[in-house]
Every structure is written in structure tokens, then in C-alpha cells.
C-alpha positions as CSV (number, residue, x, y, z in Angstrom):
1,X,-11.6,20.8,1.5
2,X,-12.1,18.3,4.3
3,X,-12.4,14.9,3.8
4,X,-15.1,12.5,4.1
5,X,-12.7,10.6,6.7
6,X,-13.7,13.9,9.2
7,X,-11.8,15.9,11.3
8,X,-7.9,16.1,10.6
9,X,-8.0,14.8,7.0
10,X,-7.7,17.8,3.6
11,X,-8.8,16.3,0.1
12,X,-7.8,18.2,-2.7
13,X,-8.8,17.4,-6.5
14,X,-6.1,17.0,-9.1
15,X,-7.5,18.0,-12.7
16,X,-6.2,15.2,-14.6
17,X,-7.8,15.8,-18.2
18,X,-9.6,13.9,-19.8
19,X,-10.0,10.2,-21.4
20,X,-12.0,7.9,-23.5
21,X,-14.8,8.3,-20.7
22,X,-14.4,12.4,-20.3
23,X,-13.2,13.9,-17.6
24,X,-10.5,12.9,-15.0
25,X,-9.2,13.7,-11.1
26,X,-7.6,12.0,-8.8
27,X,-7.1,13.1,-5.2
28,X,-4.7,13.4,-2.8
29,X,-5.6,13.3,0.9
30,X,-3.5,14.8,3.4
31,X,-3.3,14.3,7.4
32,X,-0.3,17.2,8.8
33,X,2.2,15.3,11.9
34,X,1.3,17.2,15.0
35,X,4.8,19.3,15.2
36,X,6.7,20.8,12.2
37,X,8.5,18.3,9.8
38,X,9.9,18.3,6.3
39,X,9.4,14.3,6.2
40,X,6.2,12.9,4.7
41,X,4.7,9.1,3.4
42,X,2.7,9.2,0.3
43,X,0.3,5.8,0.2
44,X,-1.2,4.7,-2.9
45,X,-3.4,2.2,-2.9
46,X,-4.7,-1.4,-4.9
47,X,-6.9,-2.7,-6.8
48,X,-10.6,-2.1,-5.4
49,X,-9.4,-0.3,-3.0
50,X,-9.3,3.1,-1.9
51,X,-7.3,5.2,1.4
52,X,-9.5,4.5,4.4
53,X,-6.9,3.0,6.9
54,X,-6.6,5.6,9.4
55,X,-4.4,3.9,11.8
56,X,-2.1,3.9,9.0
57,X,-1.9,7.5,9.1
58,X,-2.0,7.9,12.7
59,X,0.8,6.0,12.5
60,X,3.0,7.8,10.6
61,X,2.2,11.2,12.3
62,X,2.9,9.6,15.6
63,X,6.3,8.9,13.8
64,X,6.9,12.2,12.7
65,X,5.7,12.2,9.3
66,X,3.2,14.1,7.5
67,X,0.8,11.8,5.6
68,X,-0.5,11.7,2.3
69,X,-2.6,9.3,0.4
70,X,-3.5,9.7,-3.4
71,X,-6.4,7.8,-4.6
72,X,-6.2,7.1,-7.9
73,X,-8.4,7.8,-11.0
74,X,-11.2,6.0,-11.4
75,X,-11.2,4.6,-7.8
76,X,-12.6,6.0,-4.3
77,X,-12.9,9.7,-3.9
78,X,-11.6,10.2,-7.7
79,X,-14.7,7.9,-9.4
80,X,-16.6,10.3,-11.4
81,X,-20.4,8.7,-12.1
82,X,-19.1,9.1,-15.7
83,X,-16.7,6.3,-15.0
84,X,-15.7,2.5,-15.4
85,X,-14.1,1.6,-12.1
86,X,-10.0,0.9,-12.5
87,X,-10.2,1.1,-16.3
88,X,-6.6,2.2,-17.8
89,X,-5.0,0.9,-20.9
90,X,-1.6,1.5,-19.3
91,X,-0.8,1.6,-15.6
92,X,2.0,4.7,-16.9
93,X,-1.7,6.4,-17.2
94,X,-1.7,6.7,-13.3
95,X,2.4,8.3,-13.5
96,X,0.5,12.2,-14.3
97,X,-1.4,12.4,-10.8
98,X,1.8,10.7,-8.8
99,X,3.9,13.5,-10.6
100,X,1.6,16.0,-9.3
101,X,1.2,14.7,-6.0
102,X,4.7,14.4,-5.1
103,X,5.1,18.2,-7.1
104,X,2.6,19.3,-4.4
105,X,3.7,17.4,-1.5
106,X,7.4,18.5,-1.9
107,X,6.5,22.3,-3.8
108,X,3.9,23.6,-2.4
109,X,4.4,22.1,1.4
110,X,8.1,22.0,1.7
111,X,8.6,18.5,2.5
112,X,12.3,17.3,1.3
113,X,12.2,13.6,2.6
114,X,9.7,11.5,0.8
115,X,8.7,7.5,1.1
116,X,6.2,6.4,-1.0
117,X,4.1,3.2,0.6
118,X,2.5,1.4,-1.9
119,X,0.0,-1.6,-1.5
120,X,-0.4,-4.2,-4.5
121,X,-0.7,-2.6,-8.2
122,X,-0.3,0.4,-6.2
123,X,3.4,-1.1,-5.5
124,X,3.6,-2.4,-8.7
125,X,3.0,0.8,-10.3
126,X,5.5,3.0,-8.1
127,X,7.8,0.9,-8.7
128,X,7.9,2.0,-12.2
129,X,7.1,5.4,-12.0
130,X,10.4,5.2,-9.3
131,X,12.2,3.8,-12.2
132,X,11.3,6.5,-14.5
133,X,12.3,9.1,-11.9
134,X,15.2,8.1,-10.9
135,X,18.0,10.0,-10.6
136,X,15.1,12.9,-10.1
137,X,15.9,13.1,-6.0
138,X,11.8,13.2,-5.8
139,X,11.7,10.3,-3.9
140,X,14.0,8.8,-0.9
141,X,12.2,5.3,-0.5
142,X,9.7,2.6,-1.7
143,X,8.1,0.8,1.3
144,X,6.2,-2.0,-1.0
145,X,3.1,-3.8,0.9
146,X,2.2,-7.3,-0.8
147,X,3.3,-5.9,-4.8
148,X,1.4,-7.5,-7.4
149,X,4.7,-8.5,-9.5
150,X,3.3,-11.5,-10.9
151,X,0.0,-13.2,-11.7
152,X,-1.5,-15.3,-9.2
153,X,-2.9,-18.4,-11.8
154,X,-1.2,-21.6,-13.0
155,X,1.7,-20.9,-14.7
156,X,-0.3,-22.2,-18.0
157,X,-3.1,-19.1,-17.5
158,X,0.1,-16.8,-17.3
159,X,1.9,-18.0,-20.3
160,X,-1.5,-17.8,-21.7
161,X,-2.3,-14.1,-20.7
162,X,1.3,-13.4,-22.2
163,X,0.8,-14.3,-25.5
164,X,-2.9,-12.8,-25.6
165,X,-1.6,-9.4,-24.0
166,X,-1.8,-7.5,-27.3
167,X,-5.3,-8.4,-28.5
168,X,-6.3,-7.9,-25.1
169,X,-5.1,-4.2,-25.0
170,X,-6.6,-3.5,-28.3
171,X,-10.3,-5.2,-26.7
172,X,-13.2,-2.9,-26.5
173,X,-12.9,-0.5,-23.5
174,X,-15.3,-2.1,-21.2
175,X,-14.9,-6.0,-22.2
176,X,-14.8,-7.6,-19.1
177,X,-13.2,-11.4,-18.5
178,X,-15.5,-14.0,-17.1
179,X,-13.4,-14.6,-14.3
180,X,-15.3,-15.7,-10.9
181,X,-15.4,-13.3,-8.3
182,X,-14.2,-14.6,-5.4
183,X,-15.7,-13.5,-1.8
184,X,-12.7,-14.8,0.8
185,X,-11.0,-12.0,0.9
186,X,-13.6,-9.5,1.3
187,X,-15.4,-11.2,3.8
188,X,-12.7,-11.7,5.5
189,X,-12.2,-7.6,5.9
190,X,-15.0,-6.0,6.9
191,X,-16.9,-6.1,10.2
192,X,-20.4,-6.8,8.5
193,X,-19.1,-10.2,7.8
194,X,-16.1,-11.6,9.1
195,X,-13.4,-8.7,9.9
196,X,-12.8,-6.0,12.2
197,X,-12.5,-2.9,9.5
198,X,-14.9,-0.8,8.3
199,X,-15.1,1.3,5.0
200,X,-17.3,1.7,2.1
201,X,-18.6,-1.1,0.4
202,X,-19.9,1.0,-2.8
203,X,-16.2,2.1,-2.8
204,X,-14.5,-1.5,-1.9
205,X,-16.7,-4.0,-2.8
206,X,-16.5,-7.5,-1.3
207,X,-16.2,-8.9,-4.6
208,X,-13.8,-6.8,-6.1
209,X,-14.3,-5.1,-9.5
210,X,-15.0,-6.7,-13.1
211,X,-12.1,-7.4,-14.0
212,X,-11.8,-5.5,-17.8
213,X,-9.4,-7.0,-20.6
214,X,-7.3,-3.8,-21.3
215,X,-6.7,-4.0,-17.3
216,X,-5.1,-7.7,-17.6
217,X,-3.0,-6.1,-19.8
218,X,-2.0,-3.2,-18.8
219,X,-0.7,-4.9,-15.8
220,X,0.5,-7.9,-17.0
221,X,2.9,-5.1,-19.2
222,X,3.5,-3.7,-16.2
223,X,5.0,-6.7,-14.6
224,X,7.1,-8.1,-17.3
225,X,8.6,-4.6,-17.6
226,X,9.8,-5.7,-13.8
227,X,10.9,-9.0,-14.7
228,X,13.3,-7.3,-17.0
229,X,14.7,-5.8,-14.5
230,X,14.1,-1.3,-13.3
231,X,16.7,0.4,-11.4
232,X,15.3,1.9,-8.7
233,X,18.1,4.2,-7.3
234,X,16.6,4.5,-3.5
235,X,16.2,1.8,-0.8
236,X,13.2,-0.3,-1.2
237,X,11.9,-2.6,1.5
238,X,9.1,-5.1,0.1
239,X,6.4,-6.7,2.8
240,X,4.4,-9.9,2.4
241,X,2.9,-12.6,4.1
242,X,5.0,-15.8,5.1
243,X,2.2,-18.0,3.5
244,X,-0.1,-17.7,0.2
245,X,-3.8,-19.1,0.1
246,X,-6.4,-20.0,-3.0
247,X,-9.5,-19.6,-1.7
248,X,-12.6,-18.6,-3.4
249,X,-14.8,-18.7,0.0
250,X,-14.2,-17.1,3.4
251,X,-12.6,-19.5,5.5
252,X,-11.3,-18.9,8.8
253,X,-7.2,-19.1,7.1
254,X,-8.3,-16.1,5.5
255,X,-7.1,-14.0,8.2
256,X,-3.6,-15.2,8.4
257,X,-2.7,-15.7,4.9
258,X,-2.6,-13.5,1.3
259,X,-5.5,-15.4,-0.4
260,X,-5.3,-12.4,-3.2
261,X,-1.8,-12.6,-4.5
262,X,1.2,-15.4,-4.1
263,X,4.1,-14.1,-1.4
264,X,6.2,-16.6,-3.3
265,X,5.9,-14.4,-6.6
266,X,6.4,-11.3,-4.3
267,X,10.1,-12.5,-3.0
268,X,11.2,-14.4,-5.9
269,X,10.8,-10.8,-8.2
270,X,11.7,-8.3,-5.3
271,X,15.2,-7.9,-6.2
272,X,14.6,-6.9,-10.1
273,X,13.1,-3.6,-9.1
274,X,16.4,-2.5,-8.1
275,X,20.1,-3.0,-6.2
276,X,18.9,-1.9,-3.1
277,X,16.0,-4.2,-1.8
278,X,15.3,-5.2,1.8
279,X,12.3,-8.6,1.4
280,X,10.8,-9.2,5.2
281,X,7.9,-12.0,5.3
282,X,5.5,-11.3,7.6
283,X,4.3,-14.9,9.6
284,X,0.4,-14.7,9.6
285,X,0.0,-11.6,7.5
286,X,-3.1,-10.9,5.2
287,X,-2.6,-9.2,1.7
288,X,-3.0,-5.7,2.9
289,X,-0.6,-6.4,5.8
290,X,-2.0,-3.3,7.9
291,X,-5.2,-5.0,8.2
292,X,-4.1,-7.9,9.0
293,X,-4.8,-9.0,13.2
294,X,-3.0,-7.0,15.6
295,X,0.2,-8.4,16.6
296,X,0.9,-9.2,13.0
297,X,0.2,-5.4,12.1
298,X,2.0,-4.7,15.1
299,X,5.1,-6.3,13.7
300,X,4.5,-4.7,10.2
301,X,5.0,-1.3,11.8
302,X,7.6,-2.3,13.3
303,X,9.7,-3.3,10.5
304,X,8.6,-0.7,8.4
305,X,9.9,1.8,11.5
306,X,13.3,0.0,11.8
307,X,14.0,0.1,7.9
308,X,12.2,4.2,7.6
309,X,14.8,4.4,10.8
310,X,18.0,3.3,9.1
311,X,17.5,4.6,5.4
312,X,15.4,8.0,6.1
313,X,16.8,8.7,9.4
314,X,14.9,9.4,12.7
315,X,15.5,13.2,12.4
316,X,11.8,14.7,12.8
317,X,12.8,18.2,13.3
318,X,13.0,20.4,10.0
């Protein structure tokens, strides 16, 4: 069916069961590159967020590349009225609809060269399901914008959220922390206020989502499983900004900084998702590094060309 992005854009609905809540989908998005290829990306998105970066895709095709984007359940096109925004008790929940995606993308449309780009939990959690699959030849490479591999509070809070993480899993579904909602980077996104971008707002809000107990555990699971080490068996090249930011308020820093997550975090845990892991900071990038201002994004692309250049080759033909 088309998409609600217009012309040029497929969505199609993956039945994922159901849950707690009832009934789940997710959806994958697809964009075709102009001429015949058996290369394609696969973006999956973060937290309060959703696929609406179309440059990203135009980028890709331009490269060769047919694009796909999988928004998750419970966010974007996939959030049934039914449902609690990003509520999972396990981020291994989301590893069904990437399975089926990537079945679908490499199955059904013949594509045999596959990078998955992933932006913050969305890196963090395909970097698991890549460890899980390994082996599997169902994916070539991991190109990792801004990961969320570590908790961005004092290093109290995190021991703190550590030794909590099992009562927290086992809190009611929908018990949500009284954390502040912070507006900086929101604000600093969207054209309404004090960006150059434009999506929806019921989808992305400016202040985020609640953020639900069995969530902060789920991921902070997640991440100490990467602290242990995975073993990633394909190239990865991780992305983040050269400089980190705590800001509750927009600000004009806000748009060269990651005010979301700590780049230090992202670089010092890099290498534990596997032995072949490329880290490139990005002077004056935001958190989502494609939205950052344009000669930064500019250089993004470019690195994530020259890397996509040496480890998938610049074959486009089939």
C-alpha cells in the first residue's frame, strides 16, 4: 500500500501476534533504487521516533541501494490506538519483525547484500539481534548512528538502575518513572520551533514518551548483555558526535552536540559488539546524525559511503 510519506514509498503490515495489550504489527517501508540492484539498507529507528527522513533514503537509492525502513511495534505507522507507545518487557521482543523484514527484503525481493542502519535503541537492539544471527549470512553490515550502549545519568543513577533492574521488569505494565521530560532536543528538531525538519509531532513528540519501568529495563538488559561482550561476525562502523551535552532546555548548542545520549559511552563500548568495529566521531553532530546541519550530515554520508564502499563493495549492478 502506499505510504503516508507519498509518492515512491510501499508500506506493508507485518502481523506480529499478539501481547499483553492485543494485537501487534509492525511495518516495513520500502523506497526501490532507480536501476536494478540486489543491494539494499534496512533503517530501524529510536526511541520516540519513527522513519520520516527522506533524504536518508534518497540517499541510499542515489547510491545504488534499495531502501527499507521497519518501524517498530508500538511506534509510528505500527501504533495501534490499543497501544502503550514503546512498551516491551524485552527489546528480543522487537527480533520477530526484524526476522521477517530481512526474510522479506532478501526472499521475497531478491536482495543478497544487506546493511542494516540503526539509530539509538534501534542500534542497540540490532546489534543483538546481529549477534544472535550470526553466522546466518542474513546480514553483511551494521552502520550504527549514535547507539544507546550505556545510560546517560551519573554513574550512581546507573549502578542504581542495575541493582533495581529485576523489580523494575516485574512493575506493572504501564508504571511510568517520574523522570522530567526534557524539551532541548526536540525543539531543537523541528521547524515549528527551532530546527529545519518536519514530521509528525503525534508520532515524535517534542518531549519524548513516558518513559515506563519495564522499558528501563528491558534496555538497561540489553546493554549489559553488550558490555559482556556479542560477536558480531560482519563489519560494523559506529557514528557519534565529537561532543555530548546535558541540557534540559533548547539552547542554541543543541544543534551541534548529542544532548540525548553520551558519545563518550558510544566509543568507549563500540568495540564489545564485535572484532570488527570501525568508531568515526562526527565534530558538530546532533544525536540523530542525519539531522544534524548540513555540512555535518554532509560528512556523515560521506563516511558512511567510504566504509559501505570498502566492506560492501561499490558493485550496483545485480
Amino acid at each position: 500500500m502506499r505510504d503516508l510519506l507519498g509518492p515512491g514509498y510501499e508500506a506493508t503490515v507485518l502481523p506480529m501476534g499478539h501481547d499483553e495489550e492485543g494485537e501487534v504489527i509492525a511495518t516495513l517501508v520500502r523506497r526501490p533504487a532507480p536501476e536494478p540492484t540486489r543491494r539494499a539498507v534496512l533503517y530501524i529507528h529510536g526511541f520516540t521516533d519513527y522513519f520520516f527522513q527522506t533524504h536518508l533514503a534518497d540517499h541510499f537509492t542515489a547510491q545504488g541501494y534499495h531502501f527499507y525502513a521497519l518501524d517498530l511495534r508500538k511506534y509510528g505507522r505500527s501504533l495501534l490506538p490499543h497501544q502503550t507507545p514503546a512498551l516491551v518487557r524485552s527489546v528480543t521482543h522487537y527480533f520477530p519483525e526484524i526476522d521477517e523484514a530481512v526474510r522479506r527484503i532478501r526472499e521475497d525481493d531478491g536482495n543478497e547484500v544487506l546493511t542494516i542502519n540503526a539509530h539509538s535503541t534501534g542500534a542497540l537492539v540490532a546489534a543483538l539481534w546481529a549477534d544472535r544471527v550470526r553466522g546466518s549470512g542474513r546480514v553483511q553490515g551494521l552502520v550504527l548512528n549514535s547507539p544507546f550502549l550505556d545510560l546517560n545519568v551519573p554513574t550512581y543513577l546507573r549502578i542504581m538502575a542495575d541493582l533495581l533492574s529485576w523489580p523494575l521488569s516485574h512493575a506493572p505494565a504501564r508504571a511510568v518513572l517520574p523522570l522530567a521530560l526534557a524539551t532541548a532536543y526536540g525543539s531543537s528538531l523541528h521547524r515549528s520551533h527551532n530546527g529545519e525538519w518536519d514530521y509528525d509531532l503525534a508520532l515524535k513528540p517534542l518531549t519524548g514518551f513516558p518513559i515506563h519501568a519495564v522499558w528501563v529495563s528491558a534496555v538497561r538488559r540489553a546493554q549489559r548483555r553488550l558490555h559482556a561482550g556479542l560477536r558480531v561476525d560482519v563489519p560494523v562502523l559506529v557514528l557519534c558526535s565529537d561532543k555530548g551535552l546535558r541540557l534540559r532546555d533548547f539552547a542554541p548548542e543543541a544543534h551541534s552536540a548529542d544532548v540525548v545520549l553520551d558519545p563518550e559511552h558510544m566509543a568507549r563500548w563500540a568495540t564489545r559488539i564485535g572484532g570488527h568495529v570501525t568508531c568515526v566521531r562526527v565534530p558538530g553532530g546532533i544525536h540523530d546524525l542525519v539531522l544534524s546541519a548540513e555540512p555535518v550530515r554532509k560528512q556523515v554520508f560521506g563516511e558512511i559511503d567510504r566504509w559501505m564502499r570498502v566492506y560492501q563493495g561499490n558493485e550496483n549492478n545485480p
